[in-house]
C-alpha positions in Angstrom: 0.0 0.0 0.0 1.5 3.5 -0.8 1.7 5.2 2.4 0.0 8.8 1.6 -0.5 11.1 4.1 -3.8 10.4 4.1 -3.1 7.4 5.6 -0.7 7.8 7.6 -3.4 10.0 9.9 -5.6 7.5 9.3 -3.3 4.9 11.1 -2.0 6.7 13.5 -2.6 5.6 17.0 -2.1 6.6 20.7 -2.0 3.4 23.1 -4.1 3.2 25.9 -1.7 2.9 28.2 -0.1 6.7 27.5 -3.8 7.9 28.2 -3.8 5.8 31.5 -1.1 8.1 32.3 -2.9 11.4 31.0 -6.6 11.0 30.4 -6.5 14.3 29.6 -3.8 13.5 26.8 -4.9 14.5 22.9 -2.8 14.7 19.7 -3.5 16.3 17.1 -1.4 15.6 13.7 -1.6 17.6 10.8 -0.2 16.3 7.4 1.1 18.9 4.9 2.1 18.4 1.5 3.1 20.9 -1.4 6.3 22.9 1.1 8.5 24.7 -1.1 11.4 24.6 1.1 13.3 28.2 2.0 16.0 29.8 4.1 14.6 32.3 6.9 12.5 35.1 5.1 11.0 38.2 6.2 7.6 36.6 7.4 9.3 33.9 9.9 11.5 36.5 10.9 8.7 38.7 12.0 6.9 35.5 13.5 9.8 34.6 15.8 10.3 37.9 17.1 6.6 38.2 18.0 7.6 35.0 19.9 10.0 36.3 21.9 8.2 38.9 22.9 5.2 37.2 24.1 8.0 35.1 26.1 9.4 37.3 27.9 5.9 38.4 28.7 4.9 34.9 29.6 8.1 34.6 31.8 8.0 38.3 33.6 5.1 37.9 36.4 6.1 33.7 37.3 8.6 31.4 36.9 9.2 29.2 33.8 8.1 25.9 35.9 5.2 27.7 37.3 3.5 28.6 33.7 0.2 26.0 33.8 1.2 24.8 30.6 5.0 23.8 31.5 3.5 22.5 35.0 1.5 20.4 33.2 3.9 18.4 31.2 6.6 18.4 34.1 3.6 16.0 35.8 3.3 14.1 33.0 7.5 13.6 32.6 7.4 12.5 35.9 4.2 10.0 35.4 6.8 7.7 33.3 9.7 8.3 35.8 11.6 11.0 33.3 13.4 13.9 35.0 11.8 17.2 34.2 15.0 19.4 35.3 16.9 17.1 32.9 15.1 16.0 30.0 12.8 18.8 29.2 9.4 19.3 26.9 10.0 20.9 23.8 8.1 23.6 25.0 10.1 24.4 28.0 13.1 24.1 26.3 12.1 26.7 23.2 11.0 29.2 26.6 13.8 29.1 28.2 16.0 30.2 24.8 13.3 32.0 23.9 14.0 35.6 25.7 17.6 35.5 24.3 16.8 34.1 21.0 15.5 31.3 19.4 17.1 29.6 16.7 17.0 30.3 13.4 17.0 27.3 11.1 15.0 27.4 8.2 11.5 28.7 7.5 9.4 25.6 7.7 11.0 25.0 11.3 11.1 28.6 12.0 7.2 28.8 11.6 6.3 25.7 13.8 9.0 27.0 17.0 7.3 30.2 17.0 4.0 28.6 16.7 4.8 26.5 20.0 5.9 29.5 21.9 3.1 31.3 20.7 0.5 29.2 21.6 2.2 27.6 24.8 2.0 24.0 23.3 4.9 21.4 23.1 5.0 21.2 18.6 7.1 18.8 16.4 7.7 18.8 12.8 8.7 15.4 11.1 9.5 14.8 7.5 6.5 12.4 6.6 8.4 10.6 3.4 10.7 9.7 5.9 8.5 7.9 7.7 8.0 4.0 7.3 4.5 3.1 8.6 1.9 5.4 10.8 2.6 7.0 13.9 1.8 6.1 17.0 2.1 6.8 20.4 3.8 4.3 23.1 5.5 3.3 26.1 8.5 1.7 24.6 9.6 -2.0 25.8 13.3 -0.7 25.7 14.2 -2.5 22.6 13.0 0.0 19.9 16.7 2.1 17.8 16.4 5.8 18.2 18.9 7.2 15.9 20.8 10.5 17.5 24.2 12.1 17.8 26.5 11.6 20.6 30.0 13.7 20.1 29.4 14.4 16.5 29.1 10.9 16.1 25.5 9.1 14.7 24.7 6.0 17.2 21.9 4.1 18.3 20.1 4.2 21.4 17.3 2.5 22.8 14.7 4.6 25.0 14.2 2.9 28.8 11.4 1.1 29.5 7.8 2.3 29.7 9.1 5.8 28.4 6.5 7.6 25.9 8.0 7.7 22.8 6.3 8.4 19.2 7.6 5.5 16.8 6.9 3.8 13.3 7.6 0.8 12.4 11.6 1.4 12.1 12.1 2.7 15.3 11.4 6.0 17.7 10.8 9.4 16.4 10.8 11.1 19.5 11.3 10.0 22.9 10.4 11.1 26.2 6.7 12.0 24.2 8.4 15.1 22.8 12.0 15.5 24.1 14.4 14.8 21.4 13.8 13.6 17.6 15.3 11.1 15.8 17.6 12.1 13.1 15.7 9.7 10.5 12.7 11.8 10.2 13.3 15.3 11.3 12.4 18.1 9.2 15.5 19.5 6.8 16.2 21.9 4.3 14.4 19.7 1.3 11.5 18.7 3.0 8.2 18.9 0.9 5.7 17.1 3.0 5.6 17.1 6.7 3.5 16.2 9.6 3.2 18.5 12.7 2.2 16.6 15.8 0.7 19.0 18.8 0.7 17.8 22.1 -2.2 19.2 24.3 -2.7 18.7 28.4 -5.0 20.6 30.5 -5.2 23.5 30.5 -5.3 23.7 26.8 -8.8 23.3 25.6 -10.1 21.8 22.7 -10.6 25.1 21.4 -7.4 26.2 22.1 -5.4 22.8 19.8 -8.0 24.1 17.2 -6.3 27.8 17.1 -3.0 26.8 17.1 -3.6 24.6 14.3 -5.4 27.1 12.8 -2.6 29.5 13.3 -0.1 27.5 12.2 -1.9 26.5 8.7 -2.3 29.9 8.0 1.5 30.1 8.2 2.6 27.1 6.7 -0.1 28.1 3.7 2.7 30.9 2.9 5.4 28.5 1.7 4.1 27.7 -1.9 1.0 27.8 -4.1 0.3 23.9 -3.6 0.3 23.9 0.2 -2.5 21.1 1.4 -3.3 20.2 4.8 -5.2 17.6 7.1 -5.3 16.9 10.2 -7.0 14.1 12.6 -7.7 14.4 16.6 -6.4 11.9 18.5 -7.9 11.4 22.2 -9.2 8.9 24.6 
């Protein structure tokens, strides 16, 4: 079967035993096609700076680990025995760079960082033709490959036990739910066709995943004339 995007949302899965951990727990993945890829441009430029701003906002009344949404997914880190002060959400990590700078990569990525600071949600970008089989959404046995670098090197490692980790039928994709992407399918420079997976906990509402997804289309719809999307809720 030709794996289309289409189907790759239509496969995708969270495992009941991630929501035992967060009932509360949805996904929503959005499949985009059409990307003309691009260095930094004017209009992510603009978009990251806005995020910084609303950062530093976010961060001037309260601490980083006292903002709801960070709180949140520090509980849910600990839920499968991960270390918040050392492996952090994607979120937390893009707020804490974010009132000195946050990186500048590349357009598509540029749009999708700003978007999670933005909107306060943890946000990854994979290349979907990298992808061999659906997504889904797991506590890992221990034995799955996650391809990263160590020391410039590429190796192998293997997530622990009962971690969350988002995986396809060659291996994890992210570990620690949304710590740290493989190198396999990570967005880069050529990518066309991606897939933007948004992590939502209470206090995000339903309402709120459908603005940020909102948000963000009407970004991504910017980088070329043949931009599609879908998208597909995931939740207990």
């Amino acid at each position: 079967m030709t794996e289309t995007p289409s189907h790759h949302l239509d496969s995708a899965t969270v495992d009941d035993s991630v929501f035992g951990l967060r009932p509360d727990y949805r996904a929503l993945l959005i499949a985009v096609t059409g990307i003309e890829p691009g260095p930094g441009d004017e209009h992510s430029e603009a978009l990251l700076l806005e995020a910084e701003r609303a950062a530093r906002q976010t961060l001037s009344s309260r601490p980083l680990e006292q903002v709801p949404h960070v709180a949140a997914w520090r509980d849910a880190y600990r839920a499968f025995g991960a270390k918040p002060q050392r492996t952090r959400n994607s979120l937390e990590a893009l707020l804490r760079r974010a009132p000195d700078g946050l990186p500048r990569v590349n357009r598509l990525t540029d749009i999708y960082n700003a978007i999670s600071v933005l909107h306060l949600i943890p946000l990854g970008g994979e290349d979907l033709d990298r992808y061999d089989g659906p997504p889904r959404l797991t506590r890992a046995t221990g034995e799955e490959p996650f391809d990263t670098m160590t020391s410039g090197e590429t190796v192998v490692e293997h997530p622990e036990p009962g971690e969350v980790v988002w995986c396809d039928d060659a291996g994890v994709t992210c570990r620690r739910w949304n710590w740290r992407q493989a190198r396999r399918t990570r967005l880069h420079d050529g990518t066309t066709t991606a897939l933007f997976i948004l992590d939502a906990l209470d206090p995000m509402t339903d309402a709120d995943l459908e603005a940020t997804a909102a948000d963000l289309i009407a970004h991504l719809r910017r980088l070329g004339p043949t931009v599609r999307s879908e998208q597909r809720l995931l939740r207990r």
